[in-house]
DRENTI-281953 format. One record per residue: residue in three letters; x, y, z of N, C-alpha, C in turn. Coordinates in Angstrom, 3 decimals. Layout:
N
<"Ala",<X,Y,Z>,<X,Y,Z>,<X,Y,Z>>
...
***
This chain:
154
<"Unk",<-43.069,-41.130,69.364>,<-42.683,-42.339,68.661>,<-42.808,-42.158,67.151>>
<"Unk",<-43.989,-41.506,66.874>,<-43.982,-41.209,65.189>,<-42.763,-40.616,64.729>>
<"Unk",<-42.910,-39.757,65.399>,<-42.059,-38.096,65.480>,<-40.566,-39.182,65.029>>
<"Unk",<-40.270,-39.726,65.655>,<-38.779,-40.482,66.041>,<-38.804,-41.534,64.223>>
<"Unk",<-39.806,-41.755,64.315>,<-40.202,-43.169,62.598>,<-39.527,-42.288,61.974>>
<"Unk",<-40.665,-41.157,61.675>,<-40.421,-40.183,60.513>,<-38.524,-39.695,60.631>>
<"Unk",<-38.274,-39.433,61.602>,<-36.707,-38.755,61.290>,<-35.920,-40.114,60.831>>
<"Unk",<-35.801,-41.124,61.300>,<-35.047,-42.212,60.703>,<-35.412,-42.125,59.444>>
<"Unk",<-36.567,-42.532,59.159>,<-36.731,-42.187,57.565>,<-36.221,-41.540,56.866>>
<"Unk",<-36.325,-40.054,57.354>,<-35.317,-38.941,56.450>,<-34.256,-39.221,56.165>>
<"Unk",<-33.498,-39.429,57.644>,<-32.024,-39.612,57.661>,<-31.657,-40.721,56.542>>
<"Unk",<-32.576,-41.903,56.364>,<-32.212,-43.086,55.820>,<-32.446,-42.350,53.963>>
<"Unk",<-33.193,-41.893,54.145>,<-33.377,-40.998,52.433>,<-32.303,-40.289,52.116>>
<"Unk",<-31.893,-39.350,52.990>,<-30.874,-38.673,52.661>,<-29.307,-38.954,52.615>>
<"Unk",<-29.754,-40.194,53.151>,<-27.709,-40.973,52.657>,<-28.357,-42.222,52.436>>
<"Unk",<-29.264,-41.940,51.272>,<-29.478,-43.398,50.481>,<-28.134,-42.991,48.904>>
<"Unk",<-28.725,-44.013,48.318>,<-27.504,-44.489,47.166>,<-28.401,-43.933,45.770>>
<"Unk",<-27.714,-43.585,45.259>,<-28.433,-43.778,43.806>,<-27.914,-45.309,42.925>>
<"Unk",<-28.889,-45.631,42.518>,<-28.793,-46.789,42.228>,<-29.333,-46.924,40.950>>
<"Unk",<-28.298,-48.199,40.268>,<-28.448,-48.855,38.605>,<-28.465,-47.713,37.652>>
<"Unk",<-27.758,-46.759,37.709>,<-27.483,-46.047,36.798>,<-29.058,-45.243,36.058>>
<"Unk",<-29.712,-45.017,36.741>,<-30.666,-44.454,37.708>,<-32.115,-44.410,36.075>>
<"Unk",<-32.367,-45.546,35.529>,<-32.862,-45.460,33.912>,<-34.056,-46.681,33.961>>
<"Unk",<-33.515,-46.965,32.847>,<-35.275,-48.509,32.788>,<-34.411,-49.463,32.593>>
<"Unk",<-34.806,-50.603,33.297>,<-33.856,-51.838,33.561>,<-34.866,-53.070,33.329>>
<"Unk",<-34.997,-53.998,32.494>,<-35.581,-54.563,31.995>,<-34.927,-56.132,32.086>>
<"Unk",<-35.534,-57.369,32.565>,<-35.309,-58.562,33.202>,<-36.287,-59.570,33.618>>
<"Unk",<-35.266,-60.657,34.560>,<-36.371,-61.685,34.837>,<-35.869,-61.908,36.191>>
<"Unk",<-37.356,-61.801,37.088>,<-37.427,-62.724,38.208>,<-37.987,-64.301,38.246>>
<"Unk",<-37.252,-64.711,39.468>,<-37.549,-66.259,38.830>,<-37.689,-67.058,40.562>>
<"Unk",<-38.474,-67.062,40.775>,<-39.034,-67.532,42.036>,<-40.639,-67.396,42.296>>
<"Unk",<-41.444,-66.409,43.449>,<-42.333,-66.340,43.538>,<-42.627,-65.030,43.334>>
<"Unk",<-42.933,-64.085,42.059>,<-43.515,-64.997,40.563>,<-41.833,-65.045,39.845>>
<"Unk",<-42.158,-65.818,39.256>,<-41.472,-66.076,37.876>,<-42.110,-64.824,36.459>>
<"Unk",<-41.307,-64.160,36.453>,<-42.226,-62.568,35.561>,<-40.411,-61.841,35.233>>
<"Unk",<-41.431,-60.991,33.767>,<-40.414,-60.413,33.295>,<-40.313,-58.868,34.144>>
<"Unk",<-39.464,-58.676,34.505>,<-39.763,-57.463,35.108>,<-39.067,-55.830,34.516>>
<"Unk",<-39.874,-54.971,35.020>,<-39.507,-53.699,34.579>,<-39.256,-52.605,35.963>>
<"Unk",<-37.651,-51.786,35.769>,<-37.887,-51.169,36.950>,<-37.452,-49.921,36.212>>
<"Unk",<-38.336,-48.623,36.615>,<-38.052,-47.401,36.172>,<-38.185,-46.465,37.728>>
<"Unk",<-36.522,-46.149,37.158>,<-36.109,-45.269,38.224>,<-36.757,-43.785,37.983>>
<"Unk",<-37.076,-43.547,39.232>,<-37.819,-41.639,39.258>,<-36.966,-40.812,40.049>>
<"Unk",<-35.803,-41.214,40.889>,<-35.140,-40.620,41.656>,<-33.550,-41.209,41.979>>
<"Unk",<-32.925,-41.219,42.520>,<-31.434,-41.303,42.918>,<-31.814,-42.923,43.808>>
<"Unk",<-32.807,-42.579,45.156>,<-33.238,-43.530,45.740>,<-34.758,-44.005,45.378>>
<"Unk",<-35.099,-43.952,44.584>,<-36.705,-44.757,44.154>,<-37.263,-44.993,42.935>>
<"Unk",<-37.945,-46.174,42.844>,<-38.238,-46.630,41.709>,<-39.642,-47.251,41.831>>
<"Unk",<-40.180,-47.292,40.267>,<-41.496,-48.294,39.997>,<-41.178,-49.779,39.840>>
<"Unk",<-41.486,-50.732,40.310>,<-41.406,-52.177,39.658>,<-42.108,-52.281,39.285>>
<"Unk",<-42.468,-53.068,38.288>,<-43.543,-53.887,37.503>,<-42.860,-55.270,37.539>>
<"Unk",<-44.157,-56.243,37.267>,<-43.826,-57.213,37.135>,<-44.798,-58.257,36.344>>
<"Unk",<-44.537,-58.915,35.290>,<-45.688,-59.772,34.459>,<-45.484,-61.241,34.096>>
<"Unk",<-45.752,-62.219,34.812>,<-45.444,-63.386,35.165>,<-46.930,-64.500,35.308>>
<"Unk",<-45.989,-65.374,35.934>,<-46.520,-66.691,36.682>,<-45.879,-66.609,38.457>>
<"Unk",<-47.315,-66.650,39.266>,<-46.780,-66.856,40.676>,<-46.759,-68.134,40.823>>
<"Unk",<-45.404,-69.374,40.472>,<-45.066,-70.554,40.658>,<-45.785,-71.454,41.602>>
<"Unk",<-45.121,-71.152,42.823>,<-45.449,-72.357,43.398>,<-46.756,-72.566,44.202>>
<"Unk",<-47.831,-71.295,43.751>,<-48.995,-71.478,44.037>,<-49.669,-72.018,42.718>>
<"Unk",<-49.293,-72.137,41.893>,<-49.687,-72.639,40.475>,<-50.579,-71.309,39.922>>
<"Unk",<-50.331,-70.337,40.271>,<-51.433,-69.526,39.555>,<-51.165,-69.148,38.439>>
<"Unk",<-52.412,-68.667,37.572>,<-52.282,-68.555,35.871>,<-50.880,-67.428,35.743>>
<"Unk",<-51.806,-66.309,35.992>,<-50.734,-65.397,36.270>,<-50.696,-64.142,36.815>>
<"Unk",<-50.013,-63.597,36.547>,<-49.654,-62.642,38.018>,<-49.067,-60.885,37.326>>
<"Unk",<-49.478,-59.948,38.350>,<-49.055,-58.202,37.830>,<-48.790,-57.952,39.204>>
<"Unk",<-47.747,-57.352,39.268>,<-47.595,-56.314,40.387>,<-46.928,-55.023,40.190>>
<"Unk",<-47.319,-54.004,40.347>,<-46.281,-52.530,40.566>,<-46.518,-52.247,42.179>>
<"Unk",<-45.047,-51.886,42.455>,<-45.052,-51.102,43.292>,<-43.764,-50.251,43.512>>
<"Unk",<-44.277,-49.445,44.253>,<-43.005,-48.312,44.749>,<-41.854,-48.609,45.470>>
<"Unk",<-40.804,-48.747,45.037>,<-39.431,-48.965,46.178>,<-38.574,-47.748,46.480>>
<"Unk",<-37.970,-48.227,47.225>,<-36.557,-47.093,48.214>,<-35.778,-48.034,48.233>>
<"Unk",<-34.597,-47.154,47.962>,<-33.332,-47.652,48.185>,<-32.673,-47.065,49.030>>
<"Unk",<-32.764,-47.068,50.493>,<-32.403,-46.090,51.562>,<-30.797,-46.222,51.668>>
<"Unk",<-30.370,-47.510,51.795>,<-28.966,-47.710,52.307>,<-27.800,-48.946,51.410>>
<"Unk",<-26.394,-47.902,50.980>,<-26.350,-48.413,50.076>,<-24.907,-49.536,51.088>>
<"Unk",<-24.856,-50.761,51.348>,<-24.041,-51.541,52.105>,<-22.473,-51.221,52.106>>
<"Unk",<-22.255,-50.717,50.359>,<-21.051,-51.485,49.945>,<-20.677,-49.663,50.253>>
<"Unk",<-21.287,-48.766,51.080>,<-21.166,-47.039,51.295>,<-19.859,-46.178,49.772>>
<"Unk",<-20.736,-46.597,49.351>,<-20.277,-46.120,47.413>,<-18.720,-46.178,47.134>>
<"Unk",<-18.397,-47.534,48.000>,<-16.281,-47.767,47.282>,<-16.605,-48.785,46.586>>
<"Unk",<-15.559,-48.887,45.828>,<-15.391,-50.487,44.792>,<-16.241,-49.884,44.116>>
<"Unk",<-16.201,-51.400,43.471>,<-17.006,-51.769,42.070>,<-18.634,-51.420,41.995>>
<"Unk",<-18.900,-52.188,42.858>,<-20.086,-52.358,43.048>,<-21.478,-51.519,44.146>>
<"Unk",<-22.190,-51.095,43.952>,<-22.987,-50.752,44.885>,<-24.097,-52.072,45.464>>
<"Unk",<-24.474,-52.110,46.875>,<-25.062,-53.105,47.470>,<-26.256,-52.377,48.424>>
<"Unk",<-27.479,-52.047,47.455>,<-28.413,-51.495,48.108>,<-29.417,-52.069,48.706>>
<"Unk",<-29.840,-51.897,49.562>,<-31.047,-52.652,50.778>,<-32.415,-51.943,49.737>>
<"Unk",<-33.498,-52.592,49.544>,<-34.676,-52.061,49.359>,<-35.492,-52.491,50.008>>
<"Unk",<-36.783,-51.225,50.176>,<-37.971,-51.970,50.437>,<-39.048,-51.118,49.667>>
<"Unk",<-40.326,-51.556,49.990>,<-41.418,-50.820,49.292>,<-42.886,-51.613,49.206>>
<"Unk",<-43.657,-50.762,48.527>,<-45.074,-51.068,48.955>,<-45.374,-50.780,47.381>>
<"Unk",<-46.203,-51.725,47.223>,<-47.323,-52.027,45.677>,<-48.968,-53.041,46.036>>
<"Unk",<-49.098,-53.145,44.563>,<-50.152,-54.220,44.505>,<-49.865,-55.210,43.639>>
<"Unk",<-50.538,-56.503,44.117>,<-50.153,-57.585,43.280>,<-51.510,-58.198,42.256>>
<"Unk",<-51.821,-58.347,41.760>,<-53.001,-58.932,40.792>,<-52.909,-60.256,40.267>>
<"Unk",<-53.542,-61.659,40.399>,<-53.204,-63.103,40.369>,<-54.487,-63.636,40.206>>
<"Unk",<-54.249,-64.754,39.687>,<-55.169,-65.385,39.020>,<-55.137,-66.801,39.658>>
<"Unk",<-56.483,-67.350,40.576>,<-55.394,-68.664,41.332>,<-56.344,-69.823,40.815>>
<"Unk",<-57.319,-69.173,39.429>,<-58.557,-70.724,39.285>,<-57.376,-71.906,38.536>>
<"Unk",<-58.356,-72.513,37.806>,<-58.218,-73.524,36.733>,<-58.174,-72.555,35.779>>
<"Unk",<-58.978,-72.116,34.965>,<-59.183,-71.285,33.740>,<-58.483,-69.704,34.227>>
<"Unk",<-58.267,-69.003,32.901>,<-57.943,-67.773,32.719>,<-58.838,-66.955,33.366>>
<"Unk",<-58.169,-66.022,34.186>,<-59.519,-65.063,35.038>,<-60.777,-65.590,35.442>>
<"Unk",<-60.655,-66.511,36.235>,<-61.698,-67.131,36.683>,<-62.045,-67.022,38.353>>
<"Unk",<-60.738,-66.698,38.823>,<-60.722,-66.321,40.153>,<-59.792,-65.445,40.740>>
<"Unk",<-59.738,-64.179,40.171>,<-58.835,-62.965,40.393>,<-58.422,-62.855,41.776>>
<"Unk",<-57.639,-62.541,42.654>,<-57.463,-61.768,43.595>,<-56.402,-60.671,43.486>>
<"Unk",<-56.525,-59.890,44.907>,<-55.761,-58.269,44.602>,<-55.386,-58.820,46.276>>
<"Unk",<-53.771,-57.878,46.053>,<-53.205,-58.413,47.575>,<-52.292,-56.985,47.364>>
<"Unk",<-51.728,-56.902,48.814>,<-51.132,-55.413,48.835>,<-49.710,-56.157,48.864>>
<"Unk",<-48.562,-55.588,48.762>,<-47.131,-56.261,48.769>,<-45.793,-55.168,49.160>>
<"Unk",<-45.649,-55.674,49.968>,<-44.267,-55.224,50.826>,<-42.861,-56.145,50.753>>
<"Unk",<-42.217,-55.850,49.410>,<-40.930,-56.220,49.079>,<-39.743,-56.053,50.038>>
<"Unk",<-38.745,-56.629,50.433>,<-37.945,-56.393,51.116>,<-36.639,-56.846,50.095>>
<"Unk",<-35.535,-56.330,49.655>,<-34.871,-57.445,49.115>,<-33.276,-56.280,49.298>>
<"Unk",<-32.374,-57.054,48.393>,<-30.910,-56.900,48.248>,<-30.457,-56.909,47.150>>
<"Unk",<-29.763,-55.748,46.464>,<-29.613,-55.977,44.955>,<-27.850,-55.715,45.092>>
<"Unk",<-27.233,-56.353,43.715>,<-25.751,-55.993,43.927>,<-25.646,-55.412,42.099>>
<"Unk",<-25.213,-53.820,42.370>,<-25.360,-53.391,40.973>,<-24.171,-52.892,40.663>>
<"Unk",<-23.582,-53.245,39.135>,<-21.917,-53.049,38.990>,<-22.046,-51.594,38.156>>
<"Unk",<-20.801,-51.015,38.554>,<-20.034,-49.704,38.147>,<-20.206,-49.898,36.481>>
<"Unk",<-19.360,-50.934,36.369>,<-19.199,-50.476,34.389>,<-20.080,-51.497,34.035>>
<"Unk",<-20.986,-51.808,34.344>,<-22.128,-53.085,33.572>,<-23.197,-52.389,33.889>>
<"Unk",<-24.320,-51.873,33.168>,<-25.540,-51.682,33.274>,<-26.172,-52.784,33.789>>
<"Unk",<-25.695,-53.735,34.607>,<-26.541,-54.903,35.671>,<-26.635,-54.810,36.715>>
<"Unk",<-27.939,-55.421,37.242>,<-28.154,-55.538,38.478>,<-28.841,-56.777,38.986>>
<"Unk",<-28.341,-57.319,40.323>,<-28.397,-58.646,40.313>,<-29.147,-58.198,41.954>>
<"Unk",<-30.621,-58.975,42.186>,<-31.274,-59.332,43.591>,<-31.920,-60.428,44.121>>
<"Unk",<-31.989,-60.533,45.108>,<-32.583,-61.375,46.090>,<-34.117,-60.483,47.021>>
<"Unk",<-34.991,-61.225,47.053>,<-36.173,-60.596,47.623>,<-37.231,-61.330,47.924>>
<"Unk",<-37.401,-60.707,49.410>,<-38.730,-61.359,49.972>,<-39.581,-60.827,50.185>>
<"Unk",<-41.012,-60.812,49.614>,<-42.191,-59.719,49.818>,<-42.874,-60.414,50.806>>
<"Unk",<-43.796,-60.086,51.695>,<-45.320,-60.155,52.721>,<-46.677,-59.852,51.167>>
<"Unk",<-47.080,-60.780,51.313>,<-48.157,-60.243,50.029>,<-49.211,-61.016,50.558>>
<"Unk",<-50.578,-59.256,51.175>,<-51.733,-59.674,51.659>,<-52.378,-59.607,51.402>>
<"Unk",<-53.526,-60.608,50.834>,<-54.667,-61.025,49.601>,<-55.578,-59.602,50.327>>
<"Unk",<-56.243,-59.257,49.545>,<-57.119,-58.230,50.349>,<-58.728,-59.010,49.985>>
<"Unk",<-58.738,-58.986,48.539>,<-60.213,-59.372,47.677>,<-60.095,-60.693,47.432>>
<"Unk",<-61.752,-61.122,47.908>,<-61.934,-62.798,47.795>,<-62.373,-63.351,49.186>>
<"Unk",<-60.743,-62.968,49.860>,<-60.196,-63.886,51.056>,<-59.053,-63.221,51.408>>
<"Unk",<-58.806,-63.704,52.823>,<-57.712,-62.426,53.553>,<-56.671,-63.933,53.432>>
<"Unk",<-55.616,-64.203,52.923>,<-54.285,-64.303,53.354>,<-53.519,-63.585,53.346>>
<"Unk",<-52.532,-64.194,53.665>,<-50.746,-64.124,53.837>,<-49.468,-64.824,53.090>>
<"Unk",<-49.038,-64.460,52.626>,<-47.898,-64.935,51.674>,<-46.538,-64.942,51.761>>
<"Unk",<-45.302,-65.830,51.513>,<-44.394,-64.916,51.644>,<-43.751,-65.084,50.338>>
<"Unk",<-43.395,-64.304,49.510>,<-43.257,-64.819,47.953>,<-41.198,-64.350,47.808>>
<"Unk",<-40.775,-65.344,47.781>,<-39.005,-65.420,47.667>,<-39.275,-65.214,45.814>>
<"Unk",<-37.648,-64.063,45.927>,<-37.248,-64.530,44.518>,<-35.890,-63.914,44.039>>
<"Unk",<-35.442,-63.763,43.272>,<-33.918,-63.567,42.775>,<-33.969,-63.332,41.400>>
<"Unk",<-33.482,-62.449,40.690>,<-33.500,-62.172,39.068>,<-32.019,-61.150,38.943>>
<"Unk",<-32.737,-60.672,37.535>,<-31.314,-59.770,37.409>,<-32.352,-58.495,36.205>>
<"Unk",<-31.597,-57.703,36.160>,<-32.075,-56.274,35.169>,<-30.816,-56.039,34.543>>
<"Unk",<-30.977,-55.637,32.852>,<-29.984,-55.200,32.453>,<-30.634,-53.628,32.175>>
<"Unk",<-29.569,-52.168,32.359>,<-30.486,-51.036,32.625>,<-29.932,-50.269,30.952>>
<"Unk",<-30.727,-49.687,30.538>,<-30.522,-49.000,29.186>,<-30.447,-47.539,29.726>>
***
């Protein structure tokens, strides 16, 4: 059964997409968090996110996350305009949920899932995304944090 994970994986790496013109793409997400975000590509299929915000609709002060993504599969299979890549990936999130500034930190692990649509002659990229984000320190929850932004890539 591993044996079988691991080869999908490959396969899914090796006819992934290169994606956003493969550089530092700099933007805003605007849901759960609301943060400016930074994505620096290291490969054809993978990238760092960052992210430096407000997690909204928990009211928290504010909010950091990096983590690692893949871009395994690209929808739109590289015709047209546009490329339409599936991501997912694994980071950490860092949040602040008191009254006052750093008053009640927590650290949660985060598994992004989302959909980006990135154009041929525009250094843009436009997504939709839903992470699992699980408090680790403090207290054990569960989260599901929606959001949608855009990156323009230099």
């Amino acid at each position: 059964m591993r044996a079988s994970r691991l080869a999908l994986l490959l396969i899914l790496l090796a006819t992934g997409t290169a994606h956003a013109h493969g550089r530092v793409g700099l933007g805003l997400q605007i849901g759960e968090p609301t943060a400016l975000t930074l994505e620096l590509g290291l490969t054809g299929i993978t990238a760092l996110d960052l992210a430096v915000g407000l997690a909204t609709f928990d009211r928290d002060l504010a909010y950091f996350h990096l983590q690692f993504v893949v871009f395994p599969v690209d929808l739109a299979g590289g015709r047209g305009s546009v490329d339409v890549p599936l991501y997912l990936g694994l980071g950490v999130a860092i949040y602040d949920t008191g009254q006052a500034f750093a008053d009640d930190v927590k650290v949660a692990a985060r598994v992004p899932f989302g959909l980006a649509v990135e154009f041929h002659r525009v250094p843009l990229q436009l997504f939709l995304e839903l992470a699992i984000r699980l408090q680790l320190v403090d207290d054990t929850d569960v989260d599901l944090d929606p959001s949608f932004g855009f990156r323009w890539f230099f």
